[in-house]
TIGUTI-721273 format. One line per 3 residues: number of its first residue (from 1); their letters; for each residue x, z, y of N, C-alpha, C. Coordinates in steps of 0.2 Angstrom, whole numbers, plus 2048, in hexadecimal, padded with zeros to 3 digits. Atoms other than C-alpha are relative to their C-alpha. Layout:
NUM) A) X,Z,Y,X,Z,Y,X,Z,Y; ... .
//
This chain:
1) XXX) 7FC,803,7FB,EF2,537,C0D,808,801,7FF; 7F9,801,801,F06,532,C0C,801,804,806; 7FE,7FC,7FB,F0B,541,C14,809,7FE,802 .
4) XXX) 7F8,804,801,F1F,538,C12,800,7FC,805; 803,805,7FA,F17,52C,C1C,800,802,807; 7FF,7FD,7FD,F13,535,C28,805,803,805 .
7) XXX) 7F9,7FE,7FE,F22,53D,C2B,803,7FA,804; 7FD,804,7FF,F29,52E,C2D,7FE,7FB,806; 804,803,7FA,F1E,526,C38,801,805,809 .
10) XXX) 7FE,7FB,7FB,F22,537,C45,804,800,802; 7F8,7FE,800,F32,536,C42,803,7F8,806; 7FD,807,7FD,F35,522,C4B,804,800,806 .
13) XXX) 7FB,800,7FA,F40,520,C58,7FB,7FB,806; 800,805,7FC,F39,510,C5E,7F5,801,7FF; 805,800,7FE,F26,509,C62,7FA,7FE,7F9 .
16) XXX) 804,803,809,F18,506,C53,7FD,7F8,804; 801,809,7FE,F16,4F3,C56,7F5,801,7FF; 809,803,7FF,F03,4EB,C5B,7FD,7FF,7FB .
19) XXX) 805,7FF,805,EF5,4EE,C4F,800,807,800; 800,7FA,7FF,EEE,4FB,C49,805,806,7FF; 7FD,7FB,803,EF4,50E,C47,801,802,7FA .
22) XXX) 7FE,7FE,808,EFC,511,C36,7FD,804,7FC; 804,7FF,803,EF0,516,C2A,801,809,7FF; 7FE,7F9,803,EF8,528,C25,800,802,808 .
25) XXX) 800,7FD,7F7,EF9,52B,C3A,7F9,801,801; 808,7FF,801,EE6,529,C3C,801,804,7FC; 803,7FB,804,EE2,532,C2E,801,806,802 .
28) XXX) 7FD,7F9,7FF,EED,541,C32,7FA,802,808; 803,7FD,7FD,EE5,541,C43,7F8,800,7FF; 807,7FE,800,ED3,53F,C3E,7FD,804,7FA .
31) XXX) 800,7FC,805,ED6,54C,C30,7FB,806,804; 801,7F9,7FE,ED0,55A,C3B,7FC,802,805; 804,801,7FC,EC3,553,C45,7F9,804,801 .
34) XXX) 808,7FD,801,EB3,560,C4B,7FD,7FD,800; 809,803,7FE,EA3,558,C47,7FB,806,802; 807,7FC,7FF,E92,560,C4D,7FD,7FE,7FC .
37) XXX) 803,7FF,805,E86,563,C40,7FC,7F7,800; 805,807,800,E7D,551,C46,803,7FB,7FB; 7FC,807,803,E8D,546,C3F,7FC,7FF,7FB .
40) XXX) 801,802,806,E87,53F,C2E,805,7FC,7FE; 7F9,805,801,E97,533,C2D,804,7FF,805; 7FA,7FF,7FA,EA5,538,C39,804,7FA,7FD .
43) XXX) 7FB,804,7FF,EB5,52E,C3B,806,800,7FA; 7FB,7FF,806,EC2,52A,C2C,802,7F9,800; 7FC,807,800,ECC,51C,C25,7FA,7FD,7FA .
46) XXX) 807,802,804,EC0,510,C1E,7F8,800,800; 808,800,7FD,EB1,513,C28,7FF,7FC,806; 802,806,7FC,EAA,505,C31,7FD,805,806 .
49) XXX) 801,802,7FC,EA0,50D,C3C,7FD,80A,7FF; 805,7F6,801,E98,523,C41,7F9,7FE,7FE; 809,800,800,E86,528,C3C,7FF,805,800 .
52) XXX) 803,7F9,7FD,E7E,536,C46,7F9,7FF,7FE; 806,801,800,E6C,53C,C44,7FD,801,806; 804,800,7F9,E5F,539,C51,7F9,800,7FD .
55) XXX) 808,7FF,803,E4E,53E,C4B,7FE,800,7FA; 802,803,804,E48,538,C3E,804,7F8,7FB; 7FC,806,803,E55,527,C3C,807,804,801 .
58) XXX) 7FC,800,800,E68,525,C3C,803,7FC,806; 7FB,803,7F8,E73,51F,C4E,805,7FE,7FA; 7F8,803,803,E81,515,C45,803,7FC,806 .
61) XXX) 7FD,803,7FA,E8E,511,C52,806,7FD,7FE; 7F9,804,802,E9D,508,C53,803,7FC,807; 7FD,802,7FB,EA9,503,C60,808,7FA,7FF .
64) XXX) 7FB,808,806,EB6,4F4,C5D,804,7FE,808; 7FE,805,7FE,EC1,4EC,C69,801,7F7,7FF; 7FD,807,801,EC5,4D8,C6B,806,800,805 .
67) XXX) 7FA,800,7FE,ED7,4D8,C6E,804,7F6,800; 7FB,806,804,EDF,4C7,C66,7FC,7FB,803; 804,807,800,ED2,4B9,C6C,7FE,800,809 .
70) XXX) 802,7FF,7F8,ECE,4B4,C80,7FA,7F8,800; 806,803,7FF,EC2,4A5,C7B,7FA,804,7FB; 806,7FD,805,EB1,4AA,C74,7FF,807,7FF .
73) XXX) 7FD,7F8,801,EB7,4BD,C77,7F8,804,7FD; 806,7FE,803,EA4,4C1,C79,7FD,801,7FB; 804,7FF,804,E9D,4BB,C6B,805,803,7F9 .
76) XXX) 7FC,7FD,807,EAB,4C3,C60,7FD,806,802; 802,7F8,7FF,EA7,4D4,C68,7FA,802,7FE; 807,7FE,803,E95,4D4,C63,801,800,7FA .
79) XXX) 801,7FF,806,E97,4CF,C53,805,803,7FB; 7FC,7FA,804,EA8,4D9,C4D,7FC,807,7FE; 803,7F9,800,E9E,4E9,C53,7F8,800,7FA .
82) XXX) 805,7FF,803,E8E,4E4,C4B,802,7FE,7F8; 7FD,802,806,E97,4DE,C3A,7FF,809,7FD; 7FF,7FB,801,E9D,4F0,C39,7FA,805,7FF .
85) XXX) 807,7FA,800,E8B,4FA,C3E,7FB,7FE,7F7; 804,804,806,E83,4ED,C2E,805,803,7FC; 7FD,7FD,80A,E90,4F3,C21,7FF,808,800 .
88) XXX) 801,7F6,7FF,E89,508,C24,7F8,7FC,7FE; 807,7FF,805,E78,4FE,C1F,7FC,800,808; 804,7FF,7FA,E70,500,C31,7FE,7F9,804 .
91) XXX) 7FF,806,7FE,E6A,4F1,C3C,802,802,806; 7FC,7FE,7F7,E73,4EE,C4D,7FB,7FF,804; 807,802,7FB,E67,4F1,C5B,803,7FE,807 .
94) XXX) 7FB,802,7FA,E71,4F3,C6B,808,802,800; 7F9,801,801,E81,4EF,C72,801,802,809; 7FD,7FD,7FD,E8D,4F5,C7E,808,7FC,804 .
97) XXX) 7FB,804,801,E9B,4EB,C87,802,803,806; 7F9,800,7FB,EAC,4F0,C91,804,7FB,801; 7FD,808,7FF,EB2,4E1,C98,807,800,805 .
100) XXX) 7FC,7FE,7FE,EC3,4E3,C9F,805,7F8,801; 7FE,808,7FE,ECA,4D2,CAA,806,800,801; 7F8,801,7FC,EDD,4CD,CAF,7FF,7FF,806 .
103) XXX) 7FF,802,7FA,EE0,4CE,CC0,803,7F9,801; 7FE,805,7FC,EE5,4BF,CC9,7FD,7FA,7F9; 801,806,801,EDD,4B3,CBB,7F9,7FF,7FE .
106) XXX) 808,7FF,802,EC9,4BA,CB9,7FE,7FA,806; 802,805,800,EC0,4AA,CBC,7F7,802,804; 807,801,801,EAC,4AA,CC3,7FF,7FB,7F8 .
109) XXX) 7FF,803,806,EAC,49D,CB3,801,806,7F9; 7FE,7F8,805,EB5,4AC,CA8,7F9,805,7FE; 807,7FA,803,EA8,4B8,CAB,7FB,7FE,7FE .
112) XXX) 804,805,806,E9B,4AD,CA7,7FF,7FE,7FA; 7FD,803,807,EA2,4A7,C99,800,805,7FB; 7FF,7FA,802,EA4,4B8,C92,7F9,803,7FF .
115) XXX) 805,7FC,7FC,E95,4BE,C9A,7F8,7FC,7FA; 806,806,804,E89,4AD,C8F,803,802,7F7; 801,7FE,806,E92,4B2,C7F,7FF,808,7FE .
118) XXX) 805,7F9,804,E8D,4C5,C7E,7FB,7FF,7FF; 807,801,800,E7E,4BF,C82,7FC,7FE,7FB; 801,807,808,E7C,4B0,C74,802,805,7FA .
121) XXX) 804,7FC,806,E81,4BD,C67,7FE,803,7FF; 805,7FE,7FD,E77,4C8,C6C,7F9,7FE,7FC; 805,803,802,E6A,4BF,C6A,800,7FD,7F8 .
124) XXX) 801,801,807,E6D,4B8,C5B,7FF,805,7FB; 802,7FB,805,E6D,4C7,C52,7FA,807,802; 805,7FC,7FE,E5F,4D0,C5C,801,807,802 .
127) XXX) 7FF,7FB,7FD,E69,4DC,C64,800,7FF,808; 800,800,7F8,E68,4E2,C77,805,801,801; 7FA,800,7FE,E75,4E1,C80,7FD,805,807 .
130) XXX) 801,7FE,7FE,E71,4F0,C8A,807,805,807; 7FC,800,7FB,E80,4F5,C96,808,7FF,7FF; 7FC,802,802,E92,4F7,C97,804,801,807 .
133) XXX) 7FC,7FE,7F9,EA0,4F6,CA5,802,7FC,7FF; 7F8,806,7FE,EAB,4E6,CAE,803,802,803; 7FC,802,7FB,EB9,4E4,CB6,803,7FE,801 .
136) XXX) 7FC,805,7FF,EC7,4DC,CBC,806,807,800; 7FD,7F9,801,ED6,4E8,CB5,809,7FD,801; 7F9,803,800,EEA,4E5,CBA,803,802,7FA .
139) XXX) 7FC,7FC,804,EF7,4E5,CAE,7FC,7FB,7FA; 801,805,808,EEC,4D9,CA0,801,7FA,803; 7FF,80B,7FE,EF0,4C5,C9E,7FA,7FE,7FD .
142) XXX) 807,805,801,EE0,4C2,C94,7FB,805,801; 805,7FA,7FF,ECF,4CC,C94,801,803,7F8; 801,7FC,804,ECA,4D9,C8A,7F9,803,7FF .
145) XXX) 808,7FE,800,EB8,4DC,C82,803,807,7FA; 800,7FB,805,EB7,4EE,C7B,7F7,801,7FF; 805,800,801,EA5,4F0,C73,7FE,805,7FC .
148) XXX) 802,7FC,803,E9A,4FC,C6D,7F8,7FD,7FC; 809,804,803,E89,4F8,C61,7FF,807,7FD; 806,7F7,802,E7B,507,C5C,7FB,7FD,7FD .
151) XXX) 805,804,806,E72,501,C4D,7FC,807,7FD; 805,7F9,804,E65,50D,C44,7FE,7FE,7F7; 7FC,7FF,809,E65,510,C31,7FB,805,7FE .
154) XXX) 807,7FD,802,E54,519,C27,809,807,7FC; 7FA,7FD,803,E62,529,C21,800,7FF,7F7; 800,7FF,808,E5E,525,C0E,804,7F8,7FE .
157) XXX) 7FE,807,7FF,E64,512,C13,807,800,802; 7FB,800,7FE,E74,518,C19,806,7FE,7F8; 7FC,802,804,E82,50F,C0F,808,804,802 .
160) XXX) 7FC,7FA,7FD,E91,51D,C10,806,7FC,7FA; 7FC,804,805,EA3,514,C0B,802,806,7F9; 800,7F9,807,EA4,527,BFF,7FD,7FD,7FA .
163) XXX) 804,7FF,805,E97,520,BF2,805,7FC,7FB; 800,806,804,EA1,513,BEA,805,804,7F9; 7FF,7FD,803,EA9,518,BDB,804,7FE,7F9 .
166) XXX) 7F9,806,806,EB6,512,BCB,7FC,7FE,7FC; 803,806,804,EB2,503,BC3,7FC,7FB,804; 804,805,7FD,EA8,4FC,BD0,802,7F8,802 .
169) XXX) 7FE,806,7FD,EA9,4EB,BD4,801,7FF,80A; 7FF,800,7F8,EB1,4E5,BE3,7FE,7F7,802; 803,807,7FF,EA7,4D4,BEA,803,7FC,805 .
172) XXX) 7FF,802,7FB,EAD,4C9,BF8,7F9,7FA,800; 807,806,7FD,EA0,4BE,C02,805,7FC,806; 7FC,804,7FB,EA6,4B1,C0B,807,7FE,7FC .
175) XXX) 7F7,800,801,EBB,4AD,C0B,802,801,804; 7FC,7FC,7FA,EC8,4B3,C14,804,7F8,804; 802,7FD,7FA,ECB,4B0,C22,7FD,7FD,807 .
178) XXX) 805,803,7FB,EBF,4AA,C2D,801,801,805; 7FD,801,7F9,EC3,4B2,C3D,806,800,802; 7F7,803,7FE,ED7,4AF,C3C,800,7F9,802 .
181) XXX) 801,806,7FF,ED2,49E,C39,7FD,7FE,807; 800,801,7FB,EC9,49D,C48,805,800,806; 7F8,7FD,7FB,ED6,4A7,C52,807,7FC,802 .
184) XXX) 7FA,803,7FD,EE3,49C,C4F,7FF,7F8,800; 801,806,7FE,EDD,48B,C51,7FD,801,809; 802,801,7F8,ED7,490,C63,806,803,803 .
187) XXX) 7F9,7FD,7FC,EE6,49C,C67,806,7FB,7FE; 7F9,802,802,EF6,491,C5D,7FD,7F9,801; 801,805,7FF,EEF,482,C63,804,7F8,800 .
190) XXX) 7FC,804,7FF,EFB,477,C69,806,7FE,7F9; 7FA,800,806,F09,47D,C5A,7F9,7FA,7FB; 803,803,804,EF9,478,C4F,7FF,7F8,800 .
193) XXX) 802,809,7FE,EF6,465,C56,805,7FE,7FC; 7FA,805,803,F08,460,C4F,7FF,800,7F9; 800,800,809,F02,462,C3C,7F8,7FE,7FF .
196) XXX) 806,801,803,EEE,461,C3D,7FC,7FB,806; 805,803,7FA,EE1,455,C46,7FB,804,803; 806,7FB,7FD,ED6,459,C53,7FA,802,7FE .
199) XXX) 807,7FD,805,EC7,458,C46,7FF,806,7FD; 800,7F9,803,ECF,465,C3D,800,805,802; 7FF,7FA,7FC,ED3,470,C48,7FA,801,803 .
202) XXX) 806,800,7FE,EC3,46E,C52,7FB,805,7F8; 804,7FB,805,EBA,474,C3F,804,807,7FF; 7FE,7F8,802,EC6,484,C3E,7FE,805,805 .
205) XXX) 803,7FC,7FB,EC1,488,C50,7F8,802,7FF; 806,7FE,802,EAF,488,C4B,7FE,805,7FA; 801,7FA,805,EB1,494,C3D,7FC,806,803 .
208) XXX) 803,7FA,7FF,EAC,4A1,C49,7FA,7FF,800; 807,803,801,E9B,497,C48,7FF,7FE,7FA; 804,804,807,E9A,490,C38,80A,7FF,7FB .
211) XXX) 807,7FD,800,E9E,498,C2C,7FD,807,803; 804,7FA,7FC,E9C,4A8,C37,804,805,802; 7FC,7FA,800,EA5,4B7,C3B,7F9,808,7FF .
214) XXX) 803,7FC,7FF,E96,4C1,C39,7FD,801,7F8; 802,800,808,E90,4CA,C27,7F9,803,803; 806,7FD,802,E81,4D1,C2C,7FA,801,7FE .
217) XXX) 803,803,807,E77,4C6,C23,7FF,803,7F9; 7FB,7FF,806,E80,4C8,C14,800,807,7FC; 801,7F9,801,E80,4DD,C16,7F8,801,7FF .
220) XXX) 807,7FD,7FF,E6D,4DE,C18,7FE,7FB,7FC; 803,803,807,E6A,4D2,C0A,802,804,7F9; 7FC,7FA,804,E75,4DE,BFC,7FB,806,801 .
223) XXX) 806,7F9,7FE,E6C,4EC,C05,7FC,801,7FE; 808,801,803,E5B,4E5,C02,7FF,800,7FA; 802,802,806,E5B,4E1,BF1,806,803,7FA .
226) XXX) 7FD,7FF,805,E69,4E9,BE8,7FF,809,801; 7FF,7F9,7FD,E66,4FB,BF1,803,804,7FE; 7FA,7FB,802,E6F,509,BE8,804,7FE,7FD .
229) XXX) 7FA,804,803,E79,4FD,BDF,806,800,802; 7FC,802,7FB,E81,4F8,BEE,802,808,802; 7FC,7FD,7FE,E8F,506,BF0,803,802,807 .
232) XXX) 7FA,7FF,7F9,E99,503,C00,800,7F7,804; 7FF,807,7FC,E9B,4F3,C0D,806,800,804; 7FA,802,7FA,EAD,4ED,C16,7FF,7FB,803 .
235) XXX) 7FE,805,7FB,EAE,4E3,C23,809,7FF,803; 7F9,7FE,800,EBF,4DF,C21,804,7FC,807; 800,802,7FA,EC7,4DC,C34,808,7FE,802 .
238) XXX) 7F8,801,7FD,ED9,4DD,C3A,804,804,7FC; 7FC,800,807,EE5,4DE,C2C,7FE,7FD,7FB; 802,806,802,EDC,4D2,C23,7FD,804,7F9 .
241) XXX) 800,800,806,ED5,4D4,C12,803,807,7FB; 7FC,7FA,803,EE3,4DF,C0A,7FF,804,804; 803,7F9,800,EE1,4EB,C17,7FB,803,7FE .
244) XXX) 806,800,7FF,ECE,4EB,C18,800,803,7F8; 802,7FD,805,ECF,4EF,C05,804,806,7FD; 7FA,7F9,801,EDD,4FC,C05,7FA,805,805 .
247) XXX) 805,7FA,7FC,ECF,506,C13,7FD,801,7FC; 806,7FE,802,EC1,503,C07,800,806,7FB; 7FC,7FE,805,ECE,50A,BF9,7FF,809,802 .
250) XXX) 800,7F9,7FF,ED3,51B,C03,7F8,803,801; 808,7FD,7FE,EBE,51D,C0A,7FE,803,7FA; 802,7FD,805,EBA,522,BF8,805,802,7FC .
253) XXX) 7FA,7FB,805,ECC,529,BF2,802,7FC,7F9; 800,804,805,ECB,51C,BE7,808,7FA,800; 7FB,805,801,EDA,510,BE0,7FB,7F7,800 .
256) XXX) 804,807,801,ED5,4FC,BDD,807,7FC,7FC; 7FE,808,804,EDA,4EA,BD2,7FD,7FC,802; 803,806,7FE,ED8,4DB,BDB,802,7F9,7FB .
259) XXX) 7FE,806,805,EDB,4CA,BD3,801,7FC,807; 7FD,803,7FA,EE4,4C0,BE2,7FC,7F7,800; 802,806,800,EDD,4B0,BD8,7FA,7FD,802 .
262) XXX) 807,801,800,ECB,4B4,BDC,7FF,7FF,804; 7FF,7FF,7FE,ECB,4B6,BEA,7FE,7F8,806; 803,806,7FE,EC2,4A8,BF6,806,7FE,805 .
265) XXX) 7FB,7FF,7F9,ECF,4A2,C04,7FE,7F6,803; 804,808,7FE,EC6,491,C0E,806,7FB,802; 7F8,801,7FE,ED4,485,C0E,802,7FD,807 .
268) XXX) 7FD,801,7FA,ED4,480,C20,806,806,802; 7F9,7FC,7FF,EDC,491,C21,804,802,7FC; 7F9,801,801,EE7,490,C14,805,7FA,805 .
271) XXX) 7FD,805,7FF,EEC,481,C1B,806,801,808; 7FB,7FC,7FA,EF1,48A,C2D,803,803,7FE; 7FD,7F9,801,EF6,49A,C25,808,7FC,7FD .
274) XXX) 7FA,805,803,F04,48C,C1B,806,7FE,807; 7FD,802,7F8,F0A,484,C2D,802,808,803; 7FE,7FA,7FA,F0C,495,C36,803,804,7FD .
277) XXX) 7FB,7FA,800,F14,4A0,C29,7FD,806,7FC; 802,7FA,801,F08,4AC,C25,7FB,802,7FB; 805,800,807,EFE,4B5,C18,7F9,800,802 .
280) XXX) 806,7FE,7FF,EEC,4B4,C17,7FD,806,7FE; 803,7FA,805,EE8,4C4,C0E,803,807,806; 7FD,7F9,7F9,EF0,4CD,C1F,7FE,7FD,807 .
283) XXX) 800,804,7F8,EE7,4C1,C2D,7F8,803,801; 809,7FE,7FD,ED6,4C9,C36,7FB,7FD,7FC; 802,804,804,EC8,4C5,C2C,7F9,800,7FF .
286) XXX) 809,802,7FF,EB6,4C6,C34,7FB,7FC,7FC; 802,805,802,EAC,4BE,C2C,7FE,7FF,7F8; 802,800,807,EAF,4C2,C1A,7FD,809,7FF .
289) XXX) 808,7F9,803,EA4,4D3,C12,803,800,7F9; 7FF,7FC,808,EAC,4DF,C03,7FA,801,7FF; 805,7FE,804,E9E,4E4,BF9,801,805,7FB .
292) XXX) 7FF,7FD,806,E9F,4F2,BED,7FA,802,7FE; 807,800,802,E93,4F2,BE1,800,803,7F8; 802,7FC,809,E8D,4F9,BCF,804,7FA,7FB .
295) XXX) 800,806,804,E95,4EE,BC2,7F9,7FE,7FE; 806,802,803,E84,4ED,BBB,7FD,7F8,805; 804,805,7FC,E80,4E3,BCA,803,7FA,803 .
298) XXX) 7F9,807,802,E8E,4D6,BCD,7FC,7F9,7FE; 804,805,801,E83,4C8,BC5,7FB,7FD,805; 803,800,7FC,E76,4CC,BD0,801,7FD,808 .
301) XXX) 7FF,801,7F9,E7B,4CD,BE0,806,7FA,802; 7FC,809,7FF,E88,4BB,BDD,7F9,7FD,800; 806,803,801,E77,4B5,BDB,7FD,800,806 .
304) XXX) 805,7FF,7F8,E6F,4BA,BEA,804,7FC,806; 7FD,804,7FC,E7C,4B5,BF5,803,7FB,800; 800,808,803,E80,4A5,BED,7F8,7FB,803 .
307) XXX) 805,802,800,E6C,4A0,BEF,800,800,809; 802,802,7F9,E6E,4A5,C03,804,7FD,801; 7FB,806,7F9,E7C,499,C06,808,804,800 .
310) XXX) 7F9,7FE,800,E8A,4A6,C05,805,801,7FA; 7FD,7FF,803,E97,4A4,BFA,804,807,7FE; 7FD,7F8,800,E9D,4B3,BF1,806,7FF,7F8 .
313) XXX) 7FE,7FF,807,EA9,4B9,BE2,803,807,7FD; 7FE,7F8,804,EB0,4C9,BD6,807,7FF,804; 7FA,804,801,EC0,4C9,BDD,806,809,7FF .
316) XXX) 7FD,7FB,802,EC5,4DB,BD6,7FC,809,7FD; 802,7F8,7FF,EC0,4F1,BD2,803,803,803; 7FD,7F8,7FE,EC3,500,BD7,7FF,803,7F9 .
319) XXX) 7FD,7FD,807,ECD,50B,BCC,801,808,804; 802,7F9,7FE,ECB,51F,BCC,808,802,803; 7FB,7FD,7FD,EDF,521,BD0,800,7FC,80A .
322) XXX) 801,800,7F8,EE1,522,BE2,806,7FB,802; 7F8,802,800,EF4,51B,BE1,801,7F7,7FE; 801,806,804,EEF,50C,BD9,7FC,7FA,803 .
325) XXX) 802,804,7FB,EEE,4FD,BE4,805,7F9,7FF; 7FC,805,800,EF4,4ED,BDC,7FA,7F8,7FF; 803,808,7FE,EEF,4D9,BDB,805,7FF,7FA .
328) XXX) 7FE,804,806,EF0,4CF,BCD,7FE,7FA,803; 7FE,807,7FE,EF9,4BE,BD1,801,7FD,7F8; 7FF,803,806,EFC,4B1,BC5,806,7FF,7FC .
331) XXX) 7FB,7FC,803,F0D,4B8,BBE,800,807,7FD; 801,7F8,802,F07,4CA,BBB,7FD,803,805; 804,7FD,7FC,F02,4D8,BC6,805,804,804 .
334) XXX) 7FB,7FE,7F8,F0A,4DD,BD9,7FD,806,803; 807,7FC,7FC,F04,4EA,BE3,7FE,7FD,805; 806,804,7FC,EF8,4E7,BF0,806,7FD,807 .
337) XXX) 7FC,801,7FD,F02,4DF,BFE,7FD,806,807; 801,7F9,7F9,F02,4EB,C0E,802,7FD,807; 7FE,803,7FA,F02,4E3,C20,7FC,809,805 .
340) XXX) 7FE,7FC,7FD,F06,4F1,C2B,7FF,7FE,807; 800,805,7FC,F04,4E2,C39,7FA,7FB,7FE; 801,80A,801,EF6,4D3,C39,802,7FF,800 .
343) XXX) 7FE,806,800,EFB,4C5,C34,7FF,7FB,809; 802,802,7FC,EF4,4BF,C45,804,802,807; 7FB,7FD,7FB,EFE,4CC,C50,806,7FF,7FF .
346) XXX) 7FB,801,801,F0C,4C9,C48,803,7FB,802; 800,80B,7FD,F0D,4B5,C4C,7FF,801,807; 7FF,802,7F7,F0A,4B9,C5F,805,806,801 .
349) XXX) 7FB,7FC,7FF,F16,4C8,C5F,807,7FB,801; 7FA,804,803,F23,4BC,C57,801,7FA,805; 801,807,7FE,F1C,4AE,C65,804,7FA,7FB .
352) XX) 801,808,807,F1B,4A2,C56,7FA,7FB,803; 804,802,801,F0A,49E,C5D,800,7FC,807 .
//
C-alpha cells in the first residue's frame, strides 16, 4: 500500500469526486478487519465477492450498487452482482434487491418496470429473487437498485484472486466495453443523435443484450475445463479495464505487462468513446472477464471460448514486481494509465452528457 498516498488522500481540503474510494483508502481501512474463524475470503482490494463456510459448501456473497444507469436498472443489478459471485467460481442462486425510488417522480409504470427486469434476469440465470426492500426515498432524481446475490461453491472449486502467480497469462473475453457502451447510447442520447443514426445507436443500446453484460457463461466454462489452471477471474466494472486489472494486479501482490494493441475494443464504442472524449480502457466494463490462467493453458482455453461464440485474446502477464504496472503501445512502453474517476462519471460530472 502507497502509504505517501495515503497521507495524501487524509490530508485534502476539499471533497473525493464520484466513483469509487481511492484504492490506498480502502485498503487502509480493510487492513484491520476482524473475521470469525467462518470467513474463508474476507474483503480486500481485488475481491469480487466474501466466501463463508456453511456446512459442507461455500456462501459466496456479494453486494453491488447500480448507480449510473435508470433504464434496465433491474437487469443490471442481477447481473453486475451475479458476474462477481461467478468469478470466486461459485454459481449464483439467490438474489437480494434494495430498491430506492425518487420522490415526486416514482411512476406505477417504474416500479414495474424495475420490478419485470429483476425478474427477467433472474430468470435467466436461474436465480431467485428471494427478497429485498422498496421505497420511495427523498433527496434522489433517479432510482437506485443496491443488490445482494448468495451463490454456493464446493470449497475445493473456490477460485481465490491469491492463486495467480508471475508469468501467468492474463486472457480477456469479450472487449471492452460493453456496459459503457450501453450506458451511454441510453444515457447521452440526444448529444449522440448529432453524429450517429438511430440504427446505430439503437445497436449500442442493445449491447446490454447482445453481446451481454453477463460472464457467467464464460466463468464456468474456464472453471469446468481448465480447473487449476485457471488461477483467478475479474470482472472488470467501474474504472474500466485499467482499473479492473490494477485490482487483479494488488489481490495477488503482483506487478503486470499488458499490450494496449491486444486488447479487443468493439468499434461502436470506440466510435462513442471518439465523439465524447473519453478513454475506453477507464469506461465501466460489464460484460468483459479477465482470466488468469497457467501459460501452459492460453491455447487451450482461446479455444474453448472461441468454439462457444465468445471472442477472447492474450492481451498481457503478470510480473513478480508489485511496482510494475505498464502497457505497451505502439511507440514503446507507458505505464498503465490510472483513472481515479470512470470514464462514464466523469462525462456526467462535467454534464458533457
Amino acid at each position: 500500500m502507497n502509504q505517501a498516498r495515503v497521507v495524501e488522500i487524509l490530508n485534502v481540503t476539499h471533497f473525493l469526486p464520484v466513483g469509487k474510494v481511492p484504492l490506498e483508502l480502502l485498503a487502509q481501512f480493510l487492513s484491520d478487519l476482524p473475521l470469525d474463524e467462518s470467513v474463508v475470503l474476507g474483503p480486500g482490494i481485488g475481491r469480487d465477492a466474501a466466501a463463508v463456510r456453511f456446512g459442507d459448501q461455500l456462501l459466496v456473497l456479494k453486494t453491488d450498487p447500480i448507480t449510473f444507469v435508470t433504464e434496465e436498472i433491474g437487469w443490471y443489478a442481477v447481473n453486475v452482482n451475479a458476474n462477481d459471485v461467478a468469478c470466486l467460481g461459485a454459481t449464483p442462486r439467490w438474489f437480494l434487491a434494495s430498491v430506492l425510488l425518487p420522490e415526486g417522480r416514482t411512476t406505477p409504470e417504474l416500479v414495474q418496470r424495475i420490478g419485470e427486469g429483476l425478474r427477467s434476469a433472474c430468470a435467466g440465470l436461474g436465480v431467485t429473487l428471494i427478497g429485498g426492500h422498496t421505497e420511495i426515498t427523498p433527496g434522489l432524481d433517479h432510482p437506485i437498485v443496491v443488490g445482494m446475490m448468495v451463490g454456493t461453491v464446493e470449497p475445493d472449486r473456490l477460485i481465490r484472486p491469491d492463486r495467480a502467480r508471475p508469468g501467468d497469462a492474463l486472457l480477456l473475453a469479450r472487449g471492452i466495453a460493453i456496459e459503457g457502451t450501453a450506458i451511454l447510447a441510453r444515457e447521452c442520447a440526444s448529444r449522440l443523435a448529432e453524429h450517429f443514426d438511430a440504427s446505430f445507436l439503437a445497436r449500442c443500446r442493445a449491447f446490454l443484450y447482445d453481446p451481454g453484460i453477463s460472464v457467467v457463461r464464460a466463468a464456468r466454462l474456464l472453471q469446468e475445463r481448465l480447473d487449476d489452471r485457471l488461477h483467478a477471474l475479474h470482472d472488470p466494472t467501474e474504472g474500466g479495464l485499467a482499473t479492473g486489472l490494477r485490482e487483479l494486479a494488488l489481490a495477488g501482490g503482483l506487478g503486470l505487462t499488458i499490450d494496449a494493441r491486444s486488447i479487443p475494443i468493439y468499434p461502436e464504442t470506440r466510435a462513442l468513446c471518439d465523439v465524447l472524449a473519453i478513454d475506453p480502457l477507464g469506461l465501466i466494463a460489464s460484460g468483459a472477464l479477465v482470466a488468469v490462467i497457467a501459460p501452459e493453458a492460453t491455447d487451450e482455453a482461446l479455444s474453448l471460448l472461441r468454439d462457444a461464440g465468445t471472442p477472447a485474446a492474450i492481451i498481457g502477464e503478470l510480473e513478480a514486481d508489485p511496482t510494475r504496472m505498464e502497457m505497451r503501445i505502439a511507440s514503446g512502453v507507458v505505464p498503465l494509465p490510472e483513472f481515479r474517476v470512470d470514464e462514464l462519471a466523469r462525462l456526467f460530472a462535467e454534464g458533457r452528457c
